[in-house]
N, C-alpha and C positions, 0 to 999 in steps of 0.2 A: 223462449222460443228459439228454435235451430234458426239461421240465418246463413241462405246461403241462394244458389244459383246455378245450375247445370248448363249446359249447352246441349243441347243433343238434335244434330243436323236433320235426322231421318223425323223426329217424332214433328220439329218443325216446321220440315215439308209440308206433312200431313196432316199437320193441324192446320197450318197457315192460311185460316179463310177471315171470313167480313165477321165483325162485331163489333157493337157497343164498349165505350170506354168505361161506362155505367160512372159517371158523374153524377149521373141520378139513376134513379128507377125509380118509376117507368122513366124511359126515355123522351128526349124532348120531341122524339118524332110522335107519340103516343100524347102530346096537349092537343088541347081543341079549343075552338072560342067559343063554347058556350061557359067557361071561366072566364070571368068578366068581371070587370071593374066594381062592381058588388057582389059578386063572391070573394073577390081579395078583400074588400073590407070586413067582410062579416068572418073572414078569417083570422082579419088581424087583432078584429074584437075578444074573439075564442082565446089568440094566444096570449092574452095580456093576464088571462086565469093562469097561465104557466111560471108566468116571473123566470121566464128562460131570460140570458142576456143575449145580445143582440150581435148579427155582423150585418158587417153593409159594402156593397160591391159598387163600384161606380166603373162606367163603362163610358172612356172617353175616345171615340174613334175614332179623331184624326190623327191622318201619317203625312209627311213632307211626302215620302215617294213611296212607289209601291213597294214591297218583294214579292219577286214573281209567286215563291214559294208559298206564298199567307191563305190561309181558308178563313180568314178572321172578318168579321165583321167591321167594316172599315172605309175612311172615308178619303180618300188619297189628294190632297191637297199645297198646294203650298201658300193659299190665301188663309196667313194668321187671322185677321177680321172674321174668320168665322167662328169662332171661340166662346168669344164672348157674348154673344145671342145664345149658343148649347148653352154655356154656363148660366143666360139667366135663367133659361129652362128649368135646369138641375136643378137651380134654388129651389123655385116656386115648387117642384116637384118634393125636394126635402122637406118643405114645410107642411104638404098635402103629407108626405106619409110621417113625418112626425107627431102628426095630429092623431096617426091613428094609432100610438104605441104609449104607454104607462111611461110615464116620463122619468121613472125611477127605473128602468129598465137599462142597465150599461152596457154601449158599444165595448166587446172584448176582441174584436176583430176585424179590419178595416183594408179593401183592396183595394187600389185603381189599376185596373189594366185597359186594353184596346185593341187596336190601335196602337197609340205612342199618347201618354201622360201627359211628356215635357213635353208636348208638342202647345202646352200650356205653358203661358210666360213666369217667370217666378214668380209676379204679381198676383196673377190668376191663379198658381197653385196654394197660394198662403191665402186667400180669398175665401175658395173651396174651401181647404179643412175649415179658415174659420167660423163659417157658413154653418159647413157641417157640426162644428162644436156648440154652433148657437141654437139649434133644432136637437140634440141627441145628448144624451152624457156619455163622454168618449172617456174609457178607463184610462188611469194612467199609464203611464211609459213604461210600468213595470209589472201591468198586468196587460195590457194591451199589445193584441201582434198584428201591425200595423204594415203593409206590403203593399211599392208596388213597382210596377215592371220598367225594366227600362233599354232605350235603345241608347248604344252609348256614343252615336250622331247626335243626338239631340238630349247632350247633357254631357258638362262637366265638372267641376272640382266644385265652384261656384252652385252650380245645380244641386249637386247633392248635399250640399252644407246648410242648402234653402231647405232643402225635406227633411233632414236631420231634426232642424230646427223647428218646424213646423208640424213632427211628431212619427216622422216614418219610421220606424225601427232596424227594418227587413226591406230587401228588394232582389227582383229575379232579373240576370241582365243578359240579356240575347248577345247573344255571341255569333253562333250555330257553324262557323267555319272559318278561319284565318286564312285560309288558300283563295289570293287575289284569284286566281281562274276562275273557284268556285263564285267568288263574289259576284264578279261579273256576271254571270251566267245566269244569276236570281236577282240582277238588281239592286242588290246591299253588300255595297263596297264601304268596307268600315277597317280600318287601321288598328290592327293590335295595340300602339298608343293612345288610342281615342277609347281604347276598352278598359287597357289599365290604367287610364287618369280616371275612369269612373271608379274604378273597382278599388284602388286604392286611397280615394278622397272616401268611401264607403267607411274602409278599416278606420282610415284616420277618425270619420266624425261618430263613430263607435257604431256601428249600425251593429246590430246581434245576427244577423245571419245574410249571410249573400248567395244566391243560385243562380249558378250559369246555366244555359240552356245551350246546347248545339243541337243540330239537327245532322244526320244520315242519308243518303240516300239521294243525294243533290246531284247536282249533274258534275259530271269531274273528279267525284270524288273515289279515292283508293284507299284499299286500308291504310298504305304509307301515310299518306295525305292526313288523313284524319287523325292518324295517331300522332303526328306532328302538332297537331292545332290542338287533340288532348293532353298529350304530354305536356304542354306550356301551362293552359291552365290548373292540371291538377299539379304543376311549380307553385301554382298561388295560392293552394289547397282552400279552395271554396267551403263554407260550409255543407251545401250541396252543388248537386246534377242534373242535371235532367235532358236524357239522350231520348231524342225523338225521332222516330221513325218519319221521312217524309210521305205523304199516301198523293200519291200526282192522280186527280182527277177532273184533269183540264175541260170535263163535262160539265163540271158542277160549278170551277169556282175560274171566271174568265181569266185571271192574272195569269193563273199554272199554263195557258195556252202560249207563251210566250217563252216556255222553257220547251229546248227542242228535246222528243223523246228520247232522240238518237244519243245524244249526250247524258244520260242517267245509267247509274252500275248497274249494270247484271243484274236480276235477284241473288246469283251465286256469291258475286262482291258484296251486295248490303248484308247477308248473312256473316262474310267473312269481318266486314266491317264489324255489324255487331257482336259479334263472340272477341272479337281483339279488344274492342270497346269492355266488355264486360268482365274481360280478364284484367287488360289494365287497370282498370280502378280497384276492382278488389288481391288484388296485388297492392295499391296506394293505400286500404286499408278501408276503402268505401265500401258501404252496407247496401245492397241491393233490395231500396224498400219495396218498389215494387211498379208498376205501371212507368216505365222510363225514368223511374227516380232513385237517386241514388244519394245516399247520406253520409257524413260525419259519425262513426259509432258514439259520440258523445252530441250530436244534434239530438234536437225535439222529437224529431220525427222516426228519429230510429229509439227514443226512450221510453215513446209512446208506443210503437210498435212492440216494442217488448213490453212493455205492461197492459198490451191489450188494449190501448185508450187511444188508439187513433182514426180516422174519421177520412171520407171521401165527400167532395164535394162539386161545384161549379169549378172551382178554383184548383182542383187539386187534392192533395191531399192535406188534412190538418190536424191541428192535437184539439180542437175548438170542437168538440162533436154533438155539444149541446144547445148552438145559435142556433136561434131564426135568424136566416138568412134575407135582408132587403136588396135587392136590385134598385139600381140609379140611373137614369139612364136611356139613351138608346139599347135598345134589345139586352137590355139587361135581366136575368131570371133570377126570380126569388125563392127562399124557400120557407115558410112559414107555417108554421104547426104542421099539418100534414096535406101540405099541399104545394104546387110549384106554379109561380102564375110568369107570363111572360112579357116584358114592354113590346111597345111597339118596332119594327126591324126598320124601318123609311123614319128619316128627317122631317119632311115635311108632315107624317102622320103622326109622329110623335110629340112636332112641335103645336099641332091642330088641337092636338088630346089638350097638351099643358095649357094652352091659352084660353080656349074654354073652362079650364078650371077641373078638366079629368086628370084621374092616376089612367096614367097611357097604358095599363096592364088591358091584353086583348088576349090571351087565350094564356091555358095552365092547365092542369086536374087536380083531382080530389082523389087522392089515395084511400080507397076503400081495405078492408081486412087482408085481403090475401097481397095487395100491394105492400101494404107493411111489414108482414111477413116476408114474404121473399125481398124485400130490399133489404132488411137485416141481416138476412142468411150470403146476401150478395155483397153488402159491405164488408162484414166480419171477414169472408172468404179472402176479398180481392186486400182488402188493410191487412191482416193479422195469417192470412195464409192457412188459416186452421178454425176448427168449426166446432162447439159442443154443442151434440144435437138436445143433449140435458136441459141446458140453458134456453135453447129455443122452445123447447116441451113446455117447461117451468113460467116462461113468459108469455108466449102463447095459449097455451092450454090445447096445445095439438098435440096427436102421435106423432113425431116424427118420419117415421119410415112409413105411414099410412099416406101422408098429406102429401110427403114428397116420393111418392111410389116412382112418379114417372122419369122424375130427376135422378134420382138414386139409379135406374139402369139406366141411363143414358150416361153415368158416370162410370159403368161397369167397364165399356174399352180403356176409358181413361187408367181406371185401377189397371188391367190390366198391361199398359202400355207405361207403367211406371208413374203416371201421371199424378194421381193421390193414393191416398190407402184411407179406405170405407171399412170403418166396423162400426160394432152398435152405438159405438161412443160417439164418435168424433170422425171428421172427415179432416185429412191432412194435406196440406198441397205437398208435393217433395221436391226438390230440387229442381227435378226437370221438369216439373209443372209450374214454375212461377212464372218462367215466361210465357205462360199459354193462360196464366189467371181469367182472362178473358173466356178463352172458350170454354174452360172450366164455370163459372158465374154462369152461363148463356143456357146451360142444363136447368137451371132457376127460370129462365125467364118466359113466364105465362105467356108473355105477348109476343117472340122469338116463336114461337110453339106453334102458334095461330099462324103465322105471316107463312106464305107461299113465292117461293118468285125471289128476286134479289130484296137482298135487307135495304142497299143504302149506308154501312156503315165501311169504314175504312178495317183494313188488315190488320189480324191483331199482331204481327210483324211486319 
């Protein structure tokens, strides 16, 4: 597959609206609670006829301090004592959903994010996995991709040589800006020192892939600026990237109300930002896989992308495109045969569910026919950038250009705007459609189509 990435200012104007990140399809705004805590089991029963192997998501949400910037689910803290109550949550909760999966079933995939991880003591984090290794069969180290996120406040040399040990392979390490102004300004003032003792205690204890994250779009920030705190890191040439657009929606998420509007770039600067951004790396030799991510031409994720084998998830992107996915957790989402069920989003509701002796899953759906279809058509697009309508015919047993009549002319300005090229074969994204993959996918989506009125979803720039 061609591998590559355009800029084109005008087309991103005008594309530039609301959409889904499609982590899933349907979206999580499309669950409902009448998926309930016996519909997750009678699904987890159905998948165990699969002999899929397994990934498992732990969602630990406390932070010492806020960032002003975060939409994350989180619990802002600096009383450690609350830890260890979640933690014995979690247990009880692993041994409720271990109960429900074929015991021959191997974890190939393992995440913690949040919040902040370490915001667990190293006692507690060697605890957990062990935990987790006594309820699941966790593959080995060298089949297993074992990830999780880190802030590099709260963690050093010491830290990561405890997760090394205790079986992390992989870890994504928040960075998002080196310019003291910006930090200040969102709350997370973190020392370029305090980044590279993580980053480089990582190399030392062999970890196989490390991803930095910055973020765009913050207050203060200019292209100079930015490309200052890029250039340093791709000095330490990460495995990968991952450039995130900031979406400031101080309506929805109270923290962002603490960043003044006045203080954020232009759209004109985050545009200019991004295109310098996107030249830089691919000048450094970086592969623009796609949704803000940007890889190593010899990483996983750009191997998989060129052999077609790569996969979207909760988490991202992954080469893993055949787990059930279990959620742990506060508000953690799972994903299980063909369906997505959701924990509870409150502490106290979650902690109610586990102590009675419920899996705290309160709402999810049941992907019926045409949900499986169009999520394949919208994976393959937004992963691999290209589409055999053959292979969807072949697997479905649809006509292609019949079933997707409505999508196929709603892709027509696209075509003509450079955006893909539609024959009877194959739909291609080109260059100057990868950064718009988004609104390109949204031509797919049934329930996009239905909705009136604002979506709710962030900018797909």
């Amino acid at each position: 597959m061609e591998q590559g990435v355009s800029f084109d200012l005008d087309l991103i104007r005008r594309y530039d609206q609301s959409g889904p990140r499609y982590t899933s399809y349907p979206t999580a705004v499309e669950f409902d609670e009448a998926f309930d805590e016996t519909a997750y089991k009678a699904t987890c029963a159905r998948s165990n006829e699969s002999g899929r192997p397994l990934s498992i998501y732990f969602h630990i949400p406390f932070c010492d301090t806020v960032c002003f910037y975060c939409a994350c689910n989180k619990i802002a803290t600096k009383d450690r004592s609350l830890a260890q109550p979640y933690l014995d949550r979690v247990y009880k909760e692993l041994e409720m959903q271990a109960a429900l999966f074929d015991s021959s079933r191997q974890v190939e995939q393992l995440h913690w994010g949040g919040g902040t991880p370490t915001f667990l003591s190293n006692a507690q984090m060697t605890e957990l996995m062990d935990v987790t290794r006594r309820h699941f069969n966790l593959a080995g180290d060298d089949v297993g991709e074992y990830s999780i996120e880190i802030d590099p406040r709260e963690a050093n040399a010491e830290t990561v040589k405890v997760l090394r040990q205790i079986g992390f392979n992989r870890m994504s390490l928040g960075v998002q800006d080196f310019d003291p102004r910006v930090q200040e300004a969102v709350n997370r003032v973190q020392t370029e020192a305090q980044t590279m003792e993580v980053l480089n205690a990582a190399l030392d204890e062999g970890f196989r892939s490390v991803s930095i994250d910055l973020i765009y779009g913050l207050p203060f920030q200019s292209v100079d600026s930015f490309l200052k705190t890029l250039d340093r890191v791709i000095e330490v040439n990460p495995q990968r990237m991952s450039i995130f657009n900031y979406a400031h929606l101080p309506e929805r998420f109270k923290p962002q109300r603490r960043i003044n509007d006045a203080d954020l770039p232009a759209p004109q600067v985050k545009l200019d930002i991004l295109q310098a951004t996107i030249q830089r790396l691919t000048d450094a030799g970086y592969v623009y896989i796609g949704m803000d991510h940007f890889a190593r031409p010899d990483d996983e994720l750009t191997l998989a992308q060129q052999a077609g084998t790569l996969y979207r998830n909760f988490q991202g992107y992954s080469t893993h495109a055949d787990c059930d996915l279990i959620g742990i957790g506060v508000t953690s989402i799972g994903m299980i045969d063909n369906t997505y069920g959701q924990n509870r989003r409150g502490l106290d509701e979650y902690y109610a569910d586990i102590d009675a002796g419920r899996l705290p899953v309160f709402r999810g759906i049941a992907l019926n026919r045409d949900d499986l279809i169009r999520r394949d058509v919208i994976t393959r697009l937004i992963c691999h950038f290209q589409l055999d309508m053959r292979s969807i015919e072949a697997k479905w047993g649809i006509d292609f250009a019949s079933y997707f009549a409505d999508s196929l002319e709603k892709l027509k300005g696209m075509t003509e705007d450079g955006l893909v090229a539609v024959d009877s074969e194959q739909i291609r994204i080109l260059a100057p459609g990868r950064l718009l993959v988004r609104n390109i996918c949204m031509a797919f989506d049934a329930y996009l189509a239905a909705k009136t009125g604002p979506i709710g979803f962030s900018k797909v720039i």
